[in-house]
C-alpha positions in Angstrom: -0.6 -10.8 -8.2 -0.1 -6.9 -7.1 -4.1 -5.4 -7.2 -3.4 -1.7 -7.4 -7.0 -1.2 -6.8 -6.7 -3.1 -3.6 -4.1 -0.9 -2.9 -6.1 2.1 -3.3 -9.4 0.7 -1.3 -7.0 0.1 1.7 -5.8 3.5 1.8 -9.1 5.0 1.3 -10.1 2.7 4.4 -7.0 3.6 6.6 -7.7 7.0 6.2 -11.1 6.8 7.2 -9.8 5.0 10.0 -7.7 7.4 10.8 -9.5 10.6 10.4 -7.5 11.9 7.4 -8.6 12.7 3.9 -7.1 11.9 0.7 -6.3 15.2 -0.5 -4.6 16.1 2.9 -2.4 12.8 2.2 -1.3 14.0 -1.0 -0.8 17.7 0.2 1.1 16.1 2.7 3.1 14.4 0.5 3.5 16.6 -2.4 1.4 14.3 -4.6 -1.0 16.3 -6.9 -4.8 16.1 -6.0 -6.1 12.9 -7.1 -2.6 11.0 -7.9 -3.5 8.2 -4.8 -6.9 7.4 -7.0 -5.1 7.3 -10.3 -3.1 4.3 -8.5 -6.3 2.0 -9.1 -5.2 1.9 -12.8 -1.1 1.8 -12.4 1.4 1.3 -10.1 2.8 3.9 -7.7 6.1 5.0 -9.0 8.0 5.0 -5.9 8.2 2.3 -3.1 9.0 6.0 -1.0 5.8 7.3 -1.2 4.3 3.8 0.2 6.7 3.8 2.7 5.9 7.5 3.8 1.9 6.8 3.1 2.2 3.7 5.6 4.3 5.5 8.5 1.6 8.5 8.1 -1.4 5.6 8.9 0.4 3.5 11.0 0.6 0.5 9.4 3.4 -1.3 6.9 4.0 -1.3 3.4 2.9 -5.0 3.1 -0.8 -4.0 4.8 -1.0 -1.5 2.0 0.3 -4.1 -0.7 -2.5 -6.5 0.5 0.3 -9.1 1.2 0.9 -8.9 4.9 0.1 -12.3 7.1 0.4 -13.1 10.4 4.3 -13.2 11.4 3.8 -15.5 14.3 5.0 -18.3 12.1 7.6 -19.7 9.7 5.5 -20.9 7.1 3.6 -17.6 6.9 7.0 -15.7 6.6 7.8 -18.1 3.5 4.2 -17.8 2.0 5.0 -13.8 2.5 8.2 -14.0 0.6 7.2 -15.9 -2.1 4.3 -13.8 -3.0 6.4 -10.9 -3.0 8.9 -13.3 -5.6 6.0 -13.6 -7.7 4.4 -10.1 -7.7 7.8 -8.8 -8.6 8.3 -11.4 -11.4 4.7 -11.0 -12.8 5.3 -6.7 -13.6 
């Protein structure tokens, strides 16, 4: 099940990680100030702005989305594409 405030904590943590503030994200971004914390309570409203967010951090969108597994292997693909199924079918 999609965990927007999962969502939020790992970007919080990847900036940290990566030396970059919140509000420079959004500014970067053209978000308003606080719009990234407001995800803890709904959903981004564009996959873009994910997208964008995980390119500035280097890392993917599925990192961000808490739903990213090791690729090495079949099975994990499946597992990977299956929870996505279900996340989509559960909003």
């Amino acid at each position: 099940m999609f965990d927007s405030g999962r969502v939020v904590d790992t970007i919080k943590q990847l900036c940290k990680e990566n030396n970059i503030k919140i509000s420079d994200l959004e500014n970067q971004l053209g978000l308003s100030k606080g719009n990234i914390s407001r995800w803890s309570t709904s959903c981004p409203k564009s996959i873009k702005v994910l997208y964008d967010i995980a390119n500035m951090l280097n890392t993917s969108v599925d990192y961000i989305l808490g739903t990213y597994v090791d690729q090495n292997t079949q099975d994990n693909k499946a597992d990977t594409l299956n929870q996505l199924i279900l996340n989509t079918k559960s909003r």
